[in-house]
Steps between C-alpha positions, in 0.01 A plus 500: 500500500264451209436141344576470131155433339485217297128497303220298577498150543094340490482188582184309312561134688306251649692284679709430772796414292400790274540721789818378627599509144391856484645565857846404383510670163451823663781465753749395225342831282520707773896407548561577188662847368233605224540824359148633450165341647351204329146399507458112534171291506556107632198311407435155567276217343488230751440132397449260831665215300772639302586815690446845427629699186676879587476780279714765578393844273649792430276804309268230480680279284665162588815482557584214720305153547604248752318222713492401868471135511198383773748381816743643401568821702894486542491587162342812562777709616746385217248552274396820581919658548536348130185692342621813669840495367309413135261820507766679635703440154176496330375869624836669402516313167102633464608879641813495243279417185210768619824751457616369185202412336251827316200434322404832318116339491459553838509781780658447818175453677430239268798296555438152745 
């Protein structure tokens, strides 16, 4: 039986937390019934007193920012189920405006 792909997922953190965070993100994704592969980058900028600050791109723009409080980690998995479901909506919403949206300026290779 072949596995459904489901794009890339890199993971750009630094921490423990980051990569539990990380960790739990891509089960939820994974679970998920996506259509076509999606390409996700998960960076992190740590802070040891606050916590660290997730980025979660898609074509290399932003499109989800969320924070892991320091001590915290049993809000990790909550967390992370929540910002799947999010980009989930997000993606399609993105995929459905590629589709309806032509600018006669630009070639399709030139399109982001």
């Amino acid at each position: 039986m072949l596995e459904r792909e489901t794009g890339f997922l890199v993971d750009r953190t630094i921490t423990n937390f980051g990569a539990t965070f990380v960790r739990e993100f891509a089960h939820a994704w994974r679970a998920r019934r996506i259509e076509e592969p999606v390409d996700l980058t998960i960076i992190e900028k740590p802070s040891a007193r606050w916590g660290s600050l997730i980025i979660i791109e898609h074509r290399n723009q932003p499109v989800a920012r969320l924070f892991l409080y320091a001590g915290r980690s049993a809000t990790i998995t909550p967390l992370a189920v929540e910002s799947v479901n999010y980009l989930a909506r997000r993606v399609v919403d993105n995929a459905l405006l590629d589709k309806l949206f032509k600018n006669p300026d630009l070639a399709p290779d030139e399109l982001p």
